[in-house]
Wavefront OBJ file of the C-alpha trace (Angstrom):
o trace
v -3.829 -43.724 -20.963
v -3.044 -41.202 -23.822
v 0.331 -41.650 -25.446
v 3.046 -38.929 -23.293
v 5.131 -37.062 -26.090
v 7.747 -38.783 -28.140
v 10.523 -36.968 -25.824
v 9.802 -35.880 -22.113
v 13.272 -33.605 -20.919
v 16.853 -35.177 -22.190
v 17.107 -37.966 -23.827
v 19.624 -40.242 -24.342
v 19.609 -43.131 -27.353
v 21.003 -46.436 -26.203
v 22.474 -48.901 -27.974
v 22.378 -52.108 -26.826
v 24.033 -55.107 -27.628
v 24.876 -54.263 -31.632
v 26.965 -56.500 -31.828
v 28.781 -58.369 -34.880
v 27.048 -62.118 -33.822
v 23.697 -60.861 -34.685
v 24.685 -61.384 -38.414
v 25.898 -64.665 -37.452
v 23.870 -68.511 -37.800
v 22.938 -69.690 -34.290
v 25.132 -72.670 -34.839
v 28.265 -69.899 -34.531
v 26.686 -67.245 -31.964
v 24.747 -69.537 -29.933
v 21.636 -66.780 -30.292
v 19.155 -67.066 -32.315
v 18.330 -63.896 -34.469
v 15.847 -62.821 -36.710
v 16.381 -61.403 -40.008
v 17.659 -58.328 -40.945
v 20.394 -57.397 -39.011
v 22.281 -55.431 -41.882
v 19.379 -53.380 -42.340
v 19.248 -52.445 -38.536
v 22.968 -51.918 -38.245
v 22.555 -49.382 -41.197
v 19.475 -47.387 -39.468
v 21.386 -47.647 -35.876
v 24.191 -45.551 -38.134
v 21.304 -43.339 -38.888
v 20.168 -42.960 -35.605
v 23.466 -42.432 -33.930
v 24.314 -40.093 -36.521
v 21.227 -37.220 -35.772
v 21.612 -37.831 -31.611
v 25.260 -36.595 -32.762
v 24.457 -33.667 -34.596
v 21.357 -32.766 -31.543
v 24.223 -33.112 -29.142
v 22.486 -36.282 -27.499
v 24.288 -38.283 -25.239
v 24.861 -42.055 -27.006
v 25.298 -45.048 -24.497
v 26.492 -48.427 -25.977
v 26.128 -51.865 -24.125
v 28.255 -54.729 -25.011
v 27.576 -58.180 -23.589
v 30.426 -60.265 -22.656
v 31.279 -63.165 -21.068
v 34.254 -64.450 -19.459
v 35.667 -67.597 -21.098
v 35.750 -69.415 -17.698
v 31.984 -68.853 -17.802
v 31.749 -67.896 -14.021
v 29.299 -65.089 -14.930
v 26.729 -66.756 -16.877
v 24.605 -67.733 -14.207
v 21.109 -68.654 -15.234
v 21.371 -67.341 -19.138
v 22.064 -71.223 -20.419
v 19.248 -72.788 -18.609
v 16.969 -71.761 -21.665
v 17.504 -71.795 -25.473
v 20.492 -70.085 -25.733
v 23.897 -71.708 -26.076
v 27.186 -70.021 -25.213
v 27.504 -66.822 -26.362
v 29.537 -63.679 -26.285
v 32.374 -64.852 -25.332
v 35.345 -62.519 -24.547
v 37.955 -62.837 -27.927
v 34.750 -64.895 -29.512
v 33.665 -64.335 -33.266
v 30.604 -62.300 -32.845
v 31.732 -60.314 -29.529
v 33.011 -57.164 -31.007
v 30.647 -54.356 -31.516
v 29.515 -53.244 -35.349
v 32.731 -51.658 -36.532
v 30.771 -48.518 -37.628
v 28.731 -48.763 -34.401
v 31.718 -47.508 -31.792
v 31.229 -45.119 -28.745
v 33.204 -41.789 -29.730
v 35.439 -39.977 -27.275
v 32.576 -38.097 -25.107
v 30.389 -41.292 -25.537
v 29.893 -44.034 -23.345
v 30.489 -47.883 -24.011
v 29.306 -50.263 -21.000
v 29.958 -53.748 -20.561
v 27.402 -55.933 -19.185
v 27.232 -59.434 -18.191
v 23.241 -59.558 -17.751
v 20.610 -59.003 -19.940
v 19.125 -55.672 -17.822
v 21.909 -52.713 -18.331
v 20.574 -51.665 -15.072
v 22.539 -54.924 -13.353
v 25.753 -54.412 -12.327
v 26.728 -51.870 -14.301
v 27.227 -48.306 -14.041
v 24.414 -47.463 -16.319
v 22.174 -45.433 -13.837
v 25.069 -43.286 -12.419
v 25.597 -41.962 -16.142
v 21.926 -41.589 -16.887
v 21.544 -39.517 -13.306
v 24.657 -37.368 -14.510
v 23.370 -36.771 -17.699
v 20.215 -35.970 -15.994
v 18.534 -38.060 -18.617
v 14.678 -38.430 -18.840
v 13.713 -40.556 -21.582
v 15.666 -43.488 -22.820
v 15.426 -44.284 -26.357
v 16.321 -47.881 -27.400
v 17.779 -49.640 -30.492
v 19.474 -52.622 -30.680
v 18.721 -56.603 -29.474
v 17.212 -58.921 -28.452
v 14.259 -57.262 -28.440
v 12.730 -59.765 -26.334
v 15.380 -60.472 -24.245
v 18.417 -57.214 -23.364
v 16.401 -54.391 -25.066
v 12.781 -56.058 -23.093
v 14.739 -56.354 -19.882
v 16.401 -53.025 -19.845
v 13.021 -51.462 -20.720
v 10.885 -52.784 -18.228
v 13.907 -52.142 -15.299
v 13.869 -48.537 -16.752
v 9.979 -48.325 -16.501
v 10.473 -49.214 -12.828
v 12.978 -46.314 -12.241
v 10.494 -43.733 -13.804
v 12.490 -43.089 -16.913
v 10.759 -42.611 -20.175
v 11.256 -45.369 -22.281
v 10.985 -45.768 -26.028
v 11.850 -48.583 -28.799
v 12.677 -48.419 -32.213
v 10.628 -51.017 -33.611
v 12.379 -51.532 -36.727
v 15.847 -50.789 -35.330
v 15.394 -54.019 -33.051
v 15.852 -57.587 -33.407
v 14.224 -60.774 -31.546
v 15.381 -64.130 -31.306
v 12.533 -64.655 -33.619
v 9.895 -62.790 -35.315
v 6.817 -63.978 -32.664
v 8.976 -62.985 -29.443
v 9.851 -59.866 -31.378
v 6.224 -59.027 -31.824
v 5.210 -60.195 -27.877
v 7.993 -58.331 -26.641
v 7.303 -54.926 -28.406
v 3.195 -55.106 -27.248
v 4.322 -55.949 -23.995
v 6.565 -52.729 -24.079
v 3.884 -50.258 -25.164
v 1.896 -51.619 -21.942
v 3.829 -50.219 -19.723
v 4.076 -46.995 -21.463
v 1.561 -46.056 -24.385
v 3.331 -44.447 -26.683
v 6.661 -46.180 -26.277
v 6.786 -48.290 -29.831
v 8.302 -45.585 -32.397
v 9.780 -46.029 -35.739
v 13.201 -44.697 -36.830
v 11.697 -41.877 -38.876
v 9.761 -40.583 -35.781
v 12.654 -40.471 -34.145
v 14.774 -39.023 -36.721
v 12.643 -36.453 -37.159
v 12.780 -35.760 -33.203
v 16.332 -35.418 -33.003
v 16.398 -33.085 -35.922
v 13.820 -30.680 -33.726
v 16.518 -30.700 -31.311
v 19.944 -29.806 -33.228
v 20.982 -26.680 -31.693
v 21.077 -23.732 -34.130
v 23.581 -20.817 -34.307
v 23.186 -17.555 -32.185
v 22.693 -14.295 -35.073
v 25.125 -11.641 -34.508
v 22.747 -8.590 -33.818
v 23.104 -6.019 -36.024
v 25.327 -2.830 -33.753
v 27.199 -5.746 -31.644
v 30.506 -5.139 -31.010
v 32.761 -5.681 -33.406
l 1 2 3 4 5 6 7 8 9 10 11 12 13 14 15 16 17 18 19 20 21 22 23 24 25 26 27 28 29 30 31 32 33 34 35 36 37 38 39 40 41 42 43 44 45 46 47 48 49 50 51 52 53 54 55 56 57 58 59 60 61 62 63 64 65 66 67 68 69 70 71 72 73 74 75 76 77 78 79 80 81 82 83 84 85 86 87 88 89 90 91 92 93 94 95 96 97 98 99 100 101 102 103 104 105 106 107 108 109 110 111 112 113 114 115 116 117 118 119 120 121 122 123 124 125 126 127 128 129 130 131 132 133 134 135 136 137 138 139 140 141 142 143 144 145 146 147 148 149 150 151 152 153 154 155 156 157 158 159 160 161 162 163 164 165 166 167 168 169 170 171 172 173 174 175 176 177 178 179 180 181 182 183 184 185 186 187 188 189 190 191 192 193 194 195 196 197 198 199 200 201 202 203 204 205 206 207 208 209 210 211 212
């Protein structure tokens, strides 16, 4: 199937899960994380930075879990230990990665957005069309929400080098089995940079004779 465009109606970016653990050791965050979180942080900035100035609508996802563990469910029957933990090192979003006043910050409590949360409600009030992903795990949060977006006919894309896997070989699996469900979807943070910046609203000129 040829590759739709880059940005089909509104779009919205979402952040998901940019949290401060992803710079921690598994031993501490009870994740595993690849490499490079510092570097992602700083192009999520970017990112977050040009949907402000195009006037694009920023959703950020924060998991967290209660400390009695009651909403865990299934997520510790795999390799990953407790985790984002309510008050817990590594809970807090990236200081410099916080929803501003007309933004949107959900928590969630499963890996999809889509669960539980309010996440579709905003997206049909923004009237949002294509969905436009940064943040982690890829393979695990940022795969799930994808694939539940797919389902509900939204445009999806990820930020390939603006997400994170548990490691680098789920990373990889995760992001091919993204762009089969929609060619196209994988995009780098300079295409999308340079999408937003097509979309920054400019200025009205005064014609010349308008009142004065």
């Amino acid at each position: 199937m040829p590759a739709q465009p880059l940005i089909v109606g509104n779009p919205v970016l979402v952040v998901v899960d940019m949290q401060e653990g992803g710079a921690l050791p598994v031993e501490e965050m009870g994740i595993p994380v690849m490499p490079g979180h510092a570097e992602r942080v700083k192009k999520a900035e970017k990112l977050v930075a040009a949907a402000r100035a195009a006037a694009i609508p920023v959703i950020y996802f924060q998991e967290v879990h209660r400390p009695s563990g009651v909403d865990f469910g299934r997520e510790l029957d795999g390799t990953e230990g407790v985790h984002c933990v309510e008050g817990q090192p590594g809970t807090a979003l990236e200081p410099t990665l916080l929803p501003g006043p007309d933004e949107f910050h959900i928590v969630k409590r499963r890996y999809s957005g889509f669960i539980g949360t309010e996440f579709e409600i905003i997206l049909r009030g923004l009237k949002a069309s294509t969905l436009i992903l940064i943040g982690g795990l890829t393979d695990v949060c940022v795969h799930y929400t994808f694939a539940d977006a797919h389902q509900r006919d939204f445009y999806v894309r990820v930020v390939t080098d603006c997400v994170g896997g548990s490691s680098q070989a789920r990373h990889d699996a995760s992001l091919n089995a993204m762009e089969y469900l929609q060619t196209g979807a994988n995009r780098t943070t300079d295409e999308i940079l340079a999408a937003f910046a097509d979309l920054i609203p400019t200025s009205q000129p005064v014609l010349e004779g308008a009142a004065r």
